[in-house]
VEXKOLDO-151820 format. One record per residue (C-alpha): residue in one letter; x, y, z. Coordinates in nm, 3 decimals. Layout:
N
@sedren: A | x: X | y: Y | z: Z
...
% end
This chain:
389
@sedren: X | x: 3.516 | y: -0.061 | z: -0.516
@sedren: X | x: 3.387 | y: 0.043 | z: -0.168
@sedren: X | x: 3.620 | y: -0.178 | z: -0.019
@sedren: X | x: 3.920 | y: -0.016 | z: -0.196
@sedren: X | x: 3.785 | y: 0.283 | z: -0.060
@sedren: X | x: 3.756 | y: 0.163 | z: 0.301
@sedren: X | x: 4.129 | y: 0.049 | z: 0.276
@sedren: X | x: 4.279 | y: 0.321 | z: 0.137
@sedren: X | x: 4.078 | y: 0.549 | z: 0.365
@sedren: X | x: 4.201 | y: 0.308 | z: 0.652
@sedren: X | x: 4.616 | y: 0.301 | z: 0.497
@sedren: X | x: 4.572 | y: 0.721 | z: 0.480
@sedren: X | x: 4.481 | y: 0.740 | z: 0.853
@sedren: X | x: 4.728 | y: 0.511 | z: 0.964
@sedren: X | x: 4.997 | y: 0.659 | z: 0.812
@sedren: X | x: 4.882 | y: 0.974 | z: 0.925
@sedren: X | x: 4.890 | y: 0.896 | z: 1.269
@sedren: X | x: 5.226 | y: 0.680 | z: 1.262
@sedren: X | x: 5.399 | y: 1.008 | z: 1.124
@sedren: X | x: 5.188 | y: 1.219 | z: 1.422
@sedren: X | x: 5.330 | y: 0.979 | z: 1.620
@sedren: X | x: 5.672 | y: 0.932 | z: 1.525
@sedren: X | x: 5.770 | y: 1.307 | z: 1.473
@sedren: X | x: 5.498 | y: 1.543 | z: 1.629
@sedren: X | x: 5.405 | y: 1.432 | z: 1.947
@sedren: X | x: 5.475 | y: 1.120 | z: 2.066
@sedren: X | x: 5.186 | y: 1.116 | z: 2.365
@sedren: X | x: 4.962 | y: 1.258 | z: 2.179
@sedren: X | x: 5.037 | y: 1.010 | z: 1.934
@sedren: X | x: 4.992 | y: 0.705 | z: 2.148
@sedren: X | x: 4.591 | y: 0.845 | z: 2.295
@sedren: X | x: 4.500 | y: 0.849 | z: 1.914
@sedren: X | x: 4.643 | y: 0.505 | z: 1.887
@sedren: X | x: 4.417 | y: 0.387 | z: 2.179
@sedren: X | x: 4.132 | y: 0.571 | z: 2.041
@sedren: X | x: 4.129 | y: 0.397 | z: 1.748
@sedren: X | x: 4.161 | y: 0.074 | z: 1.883
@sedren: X | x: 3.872 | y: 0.160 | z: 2.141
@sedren: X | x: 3.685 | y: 0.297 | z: 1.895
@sedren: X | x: 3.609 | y: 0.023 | z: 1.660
@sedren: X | x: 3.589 | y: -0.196 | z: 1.907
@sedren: X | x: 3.301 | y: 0.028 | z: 2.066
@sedren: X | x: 3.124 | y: 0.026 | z: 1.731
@sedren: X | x: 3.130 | y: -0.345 | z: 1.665
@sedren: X | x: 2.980 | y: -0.396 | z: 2.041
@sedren: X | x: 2.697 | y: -0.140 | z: 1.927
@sedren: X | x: 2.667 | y: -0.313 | z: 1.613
@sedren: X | x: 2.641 | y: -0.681 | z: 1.719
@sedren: X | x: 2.323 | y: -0.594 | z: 1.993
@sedren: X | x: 2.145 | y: -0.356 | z: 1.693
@sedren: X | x: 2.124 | y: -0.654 | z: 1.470
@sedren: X | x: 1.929 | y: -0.831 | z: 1.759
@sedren: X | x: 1.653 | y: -0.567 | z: 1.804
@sedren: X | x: 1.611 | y: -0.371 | z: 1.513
@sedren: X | x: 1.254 | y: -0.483 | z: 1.349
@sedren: X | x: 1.117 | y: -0.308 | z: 1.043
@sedren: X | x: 0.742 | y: -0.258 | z: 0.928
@sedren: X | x: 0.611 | y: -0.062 | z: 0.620
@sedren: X | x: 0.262 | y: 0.050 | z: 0.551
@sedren: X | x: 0.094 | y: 0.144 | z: 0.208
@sedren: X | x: -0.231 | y: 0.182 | z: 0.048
@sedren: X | x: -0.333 | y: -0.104 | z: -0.158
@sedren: X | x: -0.392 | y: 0.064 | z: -0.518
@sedren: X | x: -0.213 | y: 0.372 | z: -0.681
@sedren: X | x: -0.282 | y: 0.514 | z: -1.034
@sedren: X | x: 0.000 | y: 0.490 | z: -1.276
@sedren: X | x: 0.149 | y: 0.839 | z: -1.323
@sedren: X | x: 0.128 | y: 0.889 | z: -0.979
@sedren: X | x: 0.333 | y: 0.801 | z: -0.658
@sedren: X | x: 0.278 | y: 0.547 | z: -0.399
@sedren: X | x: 0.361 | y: 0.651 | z: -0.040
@sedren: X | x: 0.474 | y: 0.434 | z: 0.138
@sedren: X | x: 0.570 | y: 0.461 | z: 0.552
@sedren: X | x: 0.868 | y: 0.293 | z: 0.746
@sedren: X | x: 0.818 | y: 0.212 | z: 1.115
@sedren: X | x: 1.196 | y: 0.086 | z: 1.257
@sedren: X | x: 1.146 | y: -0.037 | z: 1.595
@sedren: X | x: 1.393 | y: -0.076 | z: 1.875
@sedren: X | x: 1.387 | y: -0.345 | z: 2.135
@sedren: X | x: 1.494 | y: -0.260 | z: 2.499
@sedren: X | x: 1.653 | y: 0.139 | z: 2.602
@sedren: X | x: 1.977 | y: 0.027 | z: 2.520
@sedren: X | x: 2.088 | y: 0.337 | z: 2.300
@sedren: X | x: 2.195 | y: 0.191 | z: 1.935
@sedren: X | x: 2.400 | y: 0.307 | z: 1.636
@sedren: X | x: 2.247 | y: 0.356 | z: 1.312
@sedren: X | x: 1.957 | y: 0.125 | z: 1.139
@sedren: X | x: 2.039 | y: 0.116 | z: 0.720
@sedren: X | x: 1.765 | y: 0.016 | z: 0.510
@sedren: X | x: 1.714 | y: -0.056 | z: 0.149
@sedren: X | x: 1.362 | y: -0.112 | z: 0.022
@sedren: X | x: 1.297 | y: -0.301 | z: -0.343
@sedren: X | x: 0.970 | y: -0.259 | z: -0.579
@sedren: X | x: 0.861 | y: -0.450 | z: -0.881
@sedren: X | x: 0.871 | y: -0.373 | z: -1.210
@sedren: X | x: 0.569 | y: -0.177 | z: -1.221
@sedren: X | x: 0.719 | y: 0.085 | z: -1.053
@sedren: X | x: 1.042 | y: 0.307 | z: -1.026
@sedren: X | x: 1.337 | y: 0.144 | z: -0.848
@sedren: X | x: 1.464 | y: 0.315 | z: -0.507
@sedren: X | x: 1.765 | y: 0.375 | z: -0.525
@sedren: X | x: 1.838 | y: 0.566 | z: -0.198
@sedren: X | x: 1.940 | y: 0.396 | z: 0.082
@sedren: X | x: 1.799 | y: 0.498 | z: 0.478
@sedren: X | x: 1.950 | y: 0.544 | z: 0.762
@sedren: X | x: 1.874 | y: 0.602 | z: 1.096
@sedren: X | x: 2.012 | y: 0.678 | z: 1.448
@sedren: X | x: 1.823 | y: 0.440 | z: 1.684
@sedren: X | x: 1.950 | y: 0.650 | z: 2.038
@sedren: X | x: 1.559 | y: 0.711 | z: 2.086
@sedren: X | x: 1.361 | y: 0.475 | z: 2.270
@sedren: X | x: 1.082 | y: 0.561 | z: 2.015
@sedren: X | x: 1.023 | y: 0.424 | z: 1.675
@sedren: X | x: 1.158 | y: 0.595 | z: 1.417
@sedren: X | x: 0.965 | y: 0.620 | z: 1.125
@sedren: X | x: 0.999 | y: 0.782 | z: 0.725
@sedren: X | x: 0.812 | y: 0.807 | z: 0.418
@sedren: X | x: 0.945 | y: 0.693 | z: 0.108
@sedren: X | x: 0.709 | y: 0.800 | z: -0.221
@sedren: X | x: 0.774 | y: 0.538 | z: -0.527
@sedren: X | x: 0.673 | y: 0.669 | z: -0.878
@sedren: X | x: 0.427 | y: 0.425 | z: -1.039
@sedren: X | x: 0.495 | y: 0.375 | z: -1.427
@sedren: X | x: 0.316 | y: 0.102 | z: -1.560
@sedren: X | x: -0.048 | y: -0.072 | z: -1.467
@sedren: X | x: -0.082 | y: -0.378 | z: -1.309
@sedren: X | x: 0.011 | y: -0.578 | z: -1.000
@sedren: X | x: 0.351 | y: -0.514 | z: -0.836
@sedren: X | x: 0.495 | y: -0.544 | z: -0.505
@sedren: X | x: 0.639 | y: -0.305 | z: -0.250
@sedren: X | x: 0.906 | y: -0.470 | z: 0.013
@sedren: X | x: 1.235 | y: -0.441 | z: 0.240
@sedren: X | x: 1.533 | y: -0.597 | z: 0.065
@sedren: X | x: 1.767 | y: -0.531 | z: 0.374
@sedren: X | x: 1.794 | y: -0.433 | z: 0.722
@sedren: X | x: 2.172 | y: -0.404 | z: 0.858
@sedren: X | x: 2.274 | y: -0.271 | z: 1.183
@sedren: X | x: 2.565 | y: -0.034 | z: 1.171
@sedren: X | x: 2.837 | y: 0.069 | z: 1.424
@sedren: X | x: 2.869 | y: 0.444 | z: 1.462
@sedren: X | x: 3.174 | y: 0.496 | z: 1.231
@sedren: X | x: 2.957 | y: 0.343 | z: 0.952
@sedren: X | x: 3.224 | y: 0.095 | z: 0.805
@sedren: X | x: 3.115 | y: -0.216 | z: 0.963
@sedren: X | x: 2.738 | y: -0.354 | z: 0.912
@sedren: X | x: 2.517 | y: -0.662 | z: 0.988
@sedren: X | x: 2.218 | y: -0.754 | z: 0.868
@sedren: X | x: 1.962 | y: -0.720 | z: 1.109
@sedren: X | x: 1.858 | y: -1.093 | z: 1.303
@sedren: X | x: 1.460 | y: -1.020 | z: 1.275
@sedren: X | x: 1.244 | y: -1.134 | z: 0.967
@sedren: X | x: 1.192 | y: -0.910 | z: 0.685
@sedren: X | x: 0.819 | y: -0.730 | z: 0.673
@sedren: X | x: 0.622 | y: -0.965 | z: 0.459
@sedren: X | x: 0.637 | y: -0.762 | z: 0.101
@sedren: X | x: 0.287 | y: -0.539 | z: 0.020
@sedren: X | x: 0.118 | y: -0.618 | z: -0.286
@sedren: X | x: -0.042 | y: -0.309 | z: -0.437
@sedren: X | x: -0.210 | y: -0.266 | z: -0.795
@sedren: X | x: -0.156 | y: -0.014 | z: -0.992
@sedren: X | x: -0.466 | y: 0.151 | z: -1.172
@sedren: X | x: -0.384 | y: 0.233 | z: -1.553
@sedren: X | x: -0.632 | y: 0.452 | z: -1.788
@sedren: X | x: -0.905 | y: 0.263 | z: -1.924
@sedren: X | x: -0.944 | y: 0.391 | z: -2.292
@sedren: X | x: -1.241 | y: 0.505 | z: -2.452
@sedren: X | x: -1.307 | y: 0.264 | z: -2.705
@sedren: X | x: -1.565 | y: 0.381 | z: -3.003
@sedren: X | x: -1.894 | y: 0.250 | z: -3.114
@sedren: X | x: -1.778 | y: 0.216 | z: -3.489
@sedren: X | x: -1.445 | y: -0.024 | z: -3.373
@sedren: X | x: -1.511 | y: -0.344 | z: -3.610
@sedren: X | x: -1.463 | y: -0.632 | z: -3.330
@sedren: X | x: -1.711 | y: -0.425 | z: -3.134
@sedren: X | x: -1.968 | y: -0.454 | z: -3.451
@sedren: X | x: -1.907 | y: -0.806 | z: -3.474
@sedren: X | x: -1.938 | y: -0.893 | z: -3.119
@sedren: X | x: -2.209 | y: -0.673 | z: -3.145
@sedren: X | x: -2.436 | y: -0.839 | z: -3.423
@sedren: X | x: -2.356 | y: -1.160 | z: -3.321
@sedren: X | x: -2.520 | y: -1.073 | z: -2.962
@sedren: X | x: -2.822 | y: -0.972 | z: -3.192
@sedren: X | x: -2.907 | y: -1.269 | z: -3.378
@sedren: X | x: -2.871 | y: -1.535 | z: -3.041
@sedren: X | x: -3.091 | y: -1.272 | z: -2.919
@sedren: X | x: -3.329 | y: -1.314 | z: -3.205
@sedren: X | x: -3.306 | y: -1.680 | z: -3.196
@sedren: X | x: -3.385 | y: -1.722 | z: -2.819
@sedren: X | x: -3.712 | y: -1.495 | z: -2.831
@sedren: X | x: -3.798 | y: -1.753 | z: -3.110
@sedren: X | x: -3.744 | y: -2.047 | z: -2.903
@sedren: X | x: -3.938 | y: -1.868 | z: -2.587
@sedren: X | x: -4.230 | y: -1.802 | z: -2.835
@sedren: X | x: -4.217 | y: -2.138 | z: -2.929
@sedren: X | x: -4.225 | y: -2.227 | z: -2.569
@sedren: X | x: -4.438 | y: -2.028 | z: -2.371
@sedren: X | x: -4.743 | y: -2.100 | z: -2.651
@sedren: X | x: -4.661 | y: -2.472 | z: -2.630
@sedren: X | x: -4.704 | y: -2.472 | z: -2.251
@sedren: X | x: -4.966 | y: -2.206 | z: -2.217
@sedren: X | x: -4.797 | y: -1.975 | z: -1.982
@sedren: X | x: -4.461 | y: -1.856 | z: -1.963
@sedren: X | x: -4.220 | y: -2.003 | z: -1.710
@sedren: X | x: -4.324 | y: -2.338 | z: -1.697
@sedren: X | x: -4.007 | y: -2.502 | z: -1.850
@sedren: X | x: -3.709 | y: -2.514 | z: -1.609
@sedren: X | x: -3.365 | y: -2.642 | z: -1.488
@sedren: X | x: -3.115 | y: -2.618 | z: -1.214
@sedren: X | x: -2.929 | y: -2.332 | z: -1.153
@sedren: X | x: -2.537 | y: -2.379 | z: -1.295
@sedren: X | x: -2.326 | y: -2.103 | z: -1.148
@sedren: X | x: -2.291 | y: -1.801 | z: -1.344
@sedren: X | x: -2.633 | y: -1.780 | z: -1.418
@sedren: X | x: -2.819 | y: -1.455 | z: -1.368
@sedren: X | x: -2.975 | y: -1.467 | z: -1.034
@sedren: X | x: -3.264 | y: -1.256 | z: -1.151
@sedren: X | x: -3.382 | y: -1.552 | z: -1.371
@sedren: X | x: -3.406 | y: -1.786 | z: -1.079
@sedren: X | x: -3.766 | y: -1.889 | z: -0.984
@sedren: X | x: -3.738 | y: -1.858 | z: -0.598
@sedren: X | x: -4.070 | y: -2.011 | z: -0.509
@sedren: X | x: -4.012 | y: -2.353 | z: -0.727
@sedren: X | x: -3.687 | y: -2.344 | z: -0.591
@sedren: X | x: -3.829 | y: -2.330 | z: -0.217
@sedren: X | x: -4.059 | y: -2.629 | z: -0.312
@sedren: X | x: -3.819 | y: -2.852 | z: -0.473
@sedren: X | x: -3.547 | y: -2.759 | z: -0.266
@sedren: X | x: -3.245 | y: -2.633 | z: -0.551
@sedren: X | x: -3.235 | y: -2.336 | z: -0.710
@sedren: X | x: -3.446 | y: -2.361 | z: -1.029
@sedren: X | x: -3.330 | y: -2.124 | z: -1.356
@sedren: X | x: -3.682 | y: -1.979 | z: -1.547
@sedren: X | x: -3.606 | y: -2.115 | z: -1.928
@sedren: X | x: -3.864 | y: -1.825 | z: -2.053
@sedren: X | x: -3.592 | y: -1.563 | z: -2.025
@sedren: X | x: -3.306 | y: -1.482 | z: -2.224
@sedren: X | x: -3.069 | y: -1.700 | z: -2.109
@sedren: X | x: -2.701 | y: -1.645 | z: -2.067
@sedren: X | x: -2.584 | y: -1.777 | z: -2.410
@sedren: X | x: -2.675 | y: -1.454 | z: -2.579
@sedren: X | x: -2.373 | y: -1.313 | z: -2.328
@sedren: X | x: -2.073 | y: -1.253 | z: -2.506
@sedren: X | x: -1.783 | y: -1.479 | z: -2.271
@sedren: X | x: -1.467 | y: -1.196 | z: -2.195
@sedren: X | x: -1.153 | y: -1.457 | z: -2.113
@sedren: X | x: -0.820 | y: -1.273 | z: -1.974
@sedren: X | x: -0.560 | y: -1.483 | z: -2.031
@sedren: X | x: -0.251 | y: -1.286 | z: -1.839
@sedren: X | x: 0.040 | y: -1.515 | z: -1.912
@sedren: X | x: 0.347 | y: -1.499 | z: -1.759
@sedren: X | x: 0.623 | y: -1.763 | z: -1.865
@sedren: X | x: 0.880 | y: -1.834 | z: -1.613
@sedren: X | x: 1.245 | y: -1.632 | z: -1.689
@sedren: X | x: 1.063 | y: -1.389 | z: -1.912
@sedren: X | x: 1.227 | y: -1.069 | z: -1.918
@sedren: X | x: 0.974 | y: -0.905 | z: -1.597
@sedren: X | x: 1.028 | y: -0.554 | z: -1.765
@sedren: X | x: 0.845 | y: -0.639 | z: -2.076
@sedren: X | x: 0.576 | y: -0.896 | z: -1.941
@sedren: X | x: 0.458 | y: -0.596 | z: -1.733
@sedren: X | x: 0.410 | y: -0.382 | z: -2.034
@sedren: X | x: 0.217 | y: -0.680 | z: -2.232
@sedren: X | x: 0.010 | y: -0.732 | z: -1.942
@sedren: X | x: -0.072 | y: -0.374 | z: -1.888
@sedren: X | x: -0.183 | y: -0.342 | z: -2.260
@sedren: X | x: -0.411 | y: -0.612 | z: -2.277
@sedren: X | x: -0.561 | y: -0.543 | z: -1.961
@sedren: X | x: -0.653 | y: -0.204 | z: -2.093
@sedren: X | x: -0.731 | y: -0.362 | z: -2.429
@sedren: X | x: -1.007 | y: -0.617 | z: -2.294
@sedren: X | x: -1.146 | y: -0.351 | z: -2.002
@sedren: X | x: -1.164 | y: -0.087 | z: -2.304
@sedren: X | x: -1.423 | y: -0.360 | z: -2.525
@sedren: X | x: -1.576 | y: -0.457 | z: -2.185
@sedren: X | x: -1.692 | y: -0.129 | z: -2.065
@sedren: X | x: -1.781 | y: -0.024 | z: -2.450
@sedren: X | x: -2.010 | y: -0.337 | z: -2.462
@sedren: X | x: -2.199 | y: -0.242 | z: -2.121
@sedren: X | x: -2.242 | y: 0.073 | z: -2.215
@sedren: X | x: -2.393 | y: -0.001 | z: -2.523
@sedren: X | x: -2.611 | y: -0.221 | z: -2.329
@sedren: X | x: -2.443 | y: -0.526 | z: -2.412
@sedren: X | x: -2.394 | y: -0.749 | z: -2.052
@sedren: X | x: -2.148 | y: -0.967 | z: -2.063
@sedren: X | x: -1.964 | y: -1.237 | z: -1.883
@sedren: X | x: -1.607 | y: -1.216 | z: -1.755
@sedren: X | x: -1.381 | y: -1.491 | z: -1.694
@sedren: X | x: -1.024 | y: -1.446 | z: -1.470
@sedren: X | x: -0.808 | y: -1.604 | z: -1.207
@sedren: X | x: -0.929 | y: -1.489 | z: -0.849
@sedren: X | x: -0.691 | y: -1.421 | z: -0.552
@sedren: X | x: -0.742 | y: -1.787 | z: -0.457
@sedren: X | x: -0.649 | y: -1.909 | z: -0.788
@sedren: X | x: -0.957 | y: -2.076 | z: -0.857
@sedren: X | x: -1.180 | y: -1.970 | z: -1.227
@sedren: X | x: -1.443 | y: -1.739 | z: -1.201
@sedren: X | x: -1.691 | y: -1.580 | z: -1.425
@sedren: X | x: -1.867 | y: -1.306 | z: -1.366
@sedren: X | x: -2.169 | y: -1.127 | z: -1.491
@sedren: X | x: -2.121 | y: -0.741 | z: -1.585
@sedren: X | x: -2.420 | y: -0.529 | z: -1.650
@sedren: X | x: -2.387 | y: -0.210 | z: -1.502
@sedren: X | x: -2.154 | y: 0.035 | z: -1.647
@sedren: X | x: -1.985 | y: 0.099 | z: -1.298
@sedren: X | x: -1.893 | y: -0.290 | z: -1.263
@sedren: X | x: -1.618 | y: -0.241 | z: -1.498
@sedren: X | x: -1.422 | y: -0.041 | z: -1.271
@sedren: X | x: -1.457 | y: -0.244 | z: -0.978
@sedren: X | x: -1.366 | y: -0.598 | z: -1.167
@sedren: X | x: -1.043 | y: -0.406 | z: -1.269
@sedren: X | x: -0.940 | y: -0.383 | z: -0.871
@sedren: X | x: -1.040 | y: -0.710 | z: -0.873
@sedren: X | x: -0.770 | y: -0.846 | z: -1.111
@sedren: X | x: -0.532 | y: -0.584 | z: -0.978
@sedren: X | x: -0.494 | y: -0.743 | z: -0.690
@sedren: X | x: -0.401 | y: -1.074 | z: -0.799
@sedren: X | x: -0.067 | y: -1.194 | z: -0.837
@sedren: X | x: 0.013 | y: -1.286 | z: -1.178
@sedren: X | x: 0.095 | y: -1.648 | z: -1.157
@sedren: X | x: 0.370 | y: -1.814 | z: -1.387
@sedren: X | x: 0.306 | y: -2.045 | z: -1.608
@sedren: X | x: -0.080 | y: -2.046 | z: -1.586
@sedren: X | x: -0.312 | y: -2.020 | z: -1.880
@sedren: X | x: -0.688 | y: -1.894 | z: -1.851
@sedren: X | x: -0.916 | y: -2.190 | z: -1.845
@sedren: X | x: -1.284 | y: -2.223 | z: -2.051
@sedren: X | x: -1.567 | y: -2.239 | z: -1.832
@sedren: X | x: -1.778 | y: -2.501 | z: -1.887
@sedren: X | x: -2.122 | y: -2.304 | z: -1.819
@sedren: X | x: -2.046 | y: -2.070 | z: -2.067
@sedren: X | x: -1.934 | y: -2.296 | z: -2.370
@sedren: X | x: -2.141 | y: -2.186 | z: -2.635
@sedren: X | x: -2.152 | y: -1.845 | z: -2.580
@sedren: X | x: -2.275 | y: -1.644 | z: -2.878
@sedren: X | x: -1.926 | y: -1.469 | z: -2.913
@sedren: X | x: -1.602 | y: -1.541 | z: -2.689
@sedren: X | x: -1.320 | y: -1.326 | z: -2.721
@sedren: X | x: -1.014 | y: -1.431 | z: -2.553
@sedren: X | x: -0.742 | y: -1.164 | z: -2.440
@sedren: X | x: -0.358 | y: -1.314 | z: -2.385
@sedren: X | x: -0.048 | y: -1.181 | z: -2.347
@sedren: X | x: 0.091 | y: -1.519 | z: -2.561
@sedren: X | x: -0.061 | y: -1.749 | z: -2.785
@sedren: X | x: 0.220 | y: -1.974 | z: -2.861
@sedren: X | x: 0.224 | y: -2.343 | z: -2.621
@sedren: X | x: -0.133 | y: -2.458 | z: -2.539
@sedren: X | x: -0.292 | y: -2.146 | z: -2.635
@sedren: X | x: -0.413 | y: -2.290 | z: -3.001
@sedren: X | x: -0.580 | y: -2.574 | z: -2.811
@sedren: X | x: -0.790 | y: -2.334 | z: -2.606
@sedren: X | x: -0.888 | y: -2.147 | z: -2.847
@sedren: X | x: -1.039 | y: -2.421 | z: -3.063
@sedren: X | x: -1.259 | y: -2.521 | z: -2.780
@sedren: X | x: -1.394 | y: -2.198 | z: -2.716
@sedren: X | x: -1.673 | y: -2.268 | z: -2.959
@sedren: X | x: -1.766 | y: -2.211 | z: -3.299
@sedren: X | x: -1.469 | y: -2.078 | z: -3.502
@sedren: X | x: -1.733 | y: -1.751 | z: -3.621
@sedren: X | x: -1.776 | y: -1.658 | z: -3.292
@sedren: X | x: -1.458 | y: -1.668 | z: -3.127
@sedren: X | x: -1.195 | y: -1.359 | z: -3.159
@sedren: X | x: -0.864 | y: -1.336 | z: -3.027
@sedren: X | x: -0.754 | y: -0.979 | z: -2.832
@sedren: X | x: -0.307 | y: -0.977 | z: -2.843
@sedren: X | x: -0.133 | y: -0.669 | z: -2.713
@sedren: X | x: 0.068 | y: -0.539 | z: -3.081
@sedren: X | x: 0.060 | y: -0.598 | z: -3.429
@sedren: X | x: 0.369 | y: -0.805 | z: -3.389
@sedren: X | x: 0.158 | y: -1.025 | z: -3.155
@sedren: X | x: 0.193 | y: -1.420 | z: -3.357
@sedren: X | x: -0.113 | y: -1.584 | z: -3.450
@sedren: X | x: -0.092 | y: -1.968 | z: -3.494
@sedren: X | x: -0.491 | y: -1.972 | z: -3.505
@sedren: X | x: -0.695 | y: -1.936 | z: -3.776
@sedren: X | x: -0.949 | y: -1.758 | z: -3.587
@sedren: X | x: -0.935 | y: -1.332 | z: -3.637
@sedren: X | x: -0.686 | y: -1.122 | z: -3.431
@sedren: X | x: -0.686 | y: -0.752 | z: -3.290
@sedren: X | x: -0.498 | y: -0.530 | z: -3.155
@sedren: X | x: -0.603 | y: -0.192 | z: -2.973
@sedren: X | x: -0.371 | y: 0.112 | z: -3.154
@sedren: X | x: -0.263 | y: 0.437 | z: -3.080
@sedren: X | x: -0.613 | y: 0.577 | z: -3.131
@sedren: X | x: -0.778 | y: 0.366 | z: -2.941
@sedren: X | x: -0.930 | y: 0.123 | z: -3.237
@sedren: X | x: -0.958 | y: -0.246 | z: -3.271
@sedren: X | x: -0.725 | y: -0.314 | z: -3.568
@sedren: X | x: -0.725 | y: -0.654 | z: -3.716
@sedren: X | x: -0.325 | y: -0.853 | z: -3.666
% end
């Protein structure tokens, strides 16, 4: 259509000037002939050196709460005094936020940098991206453009902070996670009893420290004689710990829209039981995917961890096709309750491994969310309760 435009636009001017011409004034005429000859020919010169030193940077902060806009600052750079046309640039964001739609441009006669602030509405939680789809360098009357020779600004990752709900005390999964937590407790003061008086003084019994143990349980002066780090068995150890698993997947050609929206629920879902559960004094290990892709497994027992784990995992890009892994150190966890976004492929597989069928629950972002398990399911509604799938 803007083509059309151009050549009608292009057809009305010519014939304009042909009837000047023709029967107005003749010499007058032929000067707005050459002008127009000159003049595109002065814009494509202007045009072909822009597009070899126009350069582009943008700057942003790394987080943003939904609801709220992200700014974000463009630097255009010019290489050389050579006075330029225009600089026309179109910036892209994920799904997570609003789409520009506005395109900039800019007159690059300055020998400074030019530089604007675009603000980006943020509508849904998670990890999105912020980039430059396009730089083109324009000729002064604006119908002929280039794309700029430079790379593209490498695009900004930013995570997007959504509201944690309140979850309450009296939510079922909580109660059951919950009591569960209670009895391994019960059981592992029996089996320290049973322990300490067998040996005479507690912390005699030991074994090597496997990663994701508590630190505080490590005894530091065996560990300085035998040279490893040596885990007290005299403690509660971390099987009472209910295992958290986020399972963010993201199939390849989903529609990116509505993955965004399942991820943002369950991520609010699983931070909603986590932070209930340290609150009630409940610590608790967390499993995810780290920025380097590799499993890890945290331990979360301060009510202000929660918070800071969610940054974490904001600022990870979700990776297609990748299901959450079990630990090995934390099989045989009193309760495990895996969060996913789908539990259809090799989801049923995990899920059987996780441990004993009684102890392992299943978090899915709606009631329309399929269970192929026979394990329980939940779903976090309107009012901010654990309802059963």
């Amino acid at each position: 259509m803007n083509k059309i435009k151009s050549i009608v636009s292009i057809a009305a001017v010519a014939f304009l000037i042909y009837i000047f011409t023709f029967y107005v004034d003749g010499e007058m005429g032929v000067i707005l002939i050459a002008f127009l000859i000159a003049a595109p020919l002065f814009s494509l010169a202007f045009m072909l050196v822009g597009r070899n030193r126009i350069s582009v940077d943008i700057n942003c902060d790394g987080f943003v709460k939904k609801g709220s806009s992200l700014e974000v600052k463009v630097t255009v750079r010019k290489e050389g005094k050579l006075p330029l046309a225009f600089a026309e640039i179109v910036l892209s964001a994920s799904e997570v936020f609003e789409k520009p739609k506005k395109t900039y441009r800019l007159s690059m006669i300055s020998d400074s940098d030019q530089s604007f602030t675009v603000k980006i509405p943020a509508v849904v939680g998670g990890n999105g991206e912020v980039s430059v789809s396009s730089v083109r360098s324009a000729g002064f009357l604006g119908f002929m453009k280039l794309n700029a020779k430079n790379p593209l600004p490498e695009p900004k990752s930013v995570g997007v902070i959504p509201e944690i709900p309140e979850i309450k005390a009296s939510s079922q999964l909580f109660r059951s996670i919950a009591d569960l937590v209670m009895t391994s407790d019960e059981e592992e003061d029996k089996d320290t009893s049973m322990l300490i008086s067998s040996n005479t003084m507690p912390g005699y019994e030991h074994r090597e420290y496997v990663s994701g143990d508590p630190l505080k349980r490590i005894n530091w002066k065996l560990s300085a004689k035998r040279d490893m780090l040596m885990v007290r068995l005299d403690e509660a150890a971390s099987s009472v710990q209910p295992l958290l698993l986020l399972d963010i997947y993201r199939k390849t050609g989903s529609d990116m829209a509505g993955s965004v929206r399942k991820e943002e629920k369950l991520i609010t879902s699983v931070f909603g039981l986590l932070t209930l559960l340290v609150k009630q004094g409940i610590a608790c290990s967390f499993g995810y995917y780290s920025a380097d892709g590799t499993l890890t497994v945290e331990t979360v027992d301060s009510p202000e961890y929660p918070q800071q784990l969610l940054l974490k995992i904001l600022a990870v890009k979700v990776a297609y096709d990748k299901r959450i892994a079990l630990p090995q150190q934390n099989i045989g966890a009193c309760a495990c309750v895996i969060g996913t976004t789908d539990t259809g492929g090799s989801f049923p597989d995990i899920a059987k491994k996780a441990g004993d069928p009684e102890s392992v629950s299943i978090i899915g972002v709606s009631r329309e969310s399929g269970n192929p398990t026979e394990l329980p399911m939940w779903y976090l509604d309107e009012d901010n309760t654990f309802k059963r799938v």
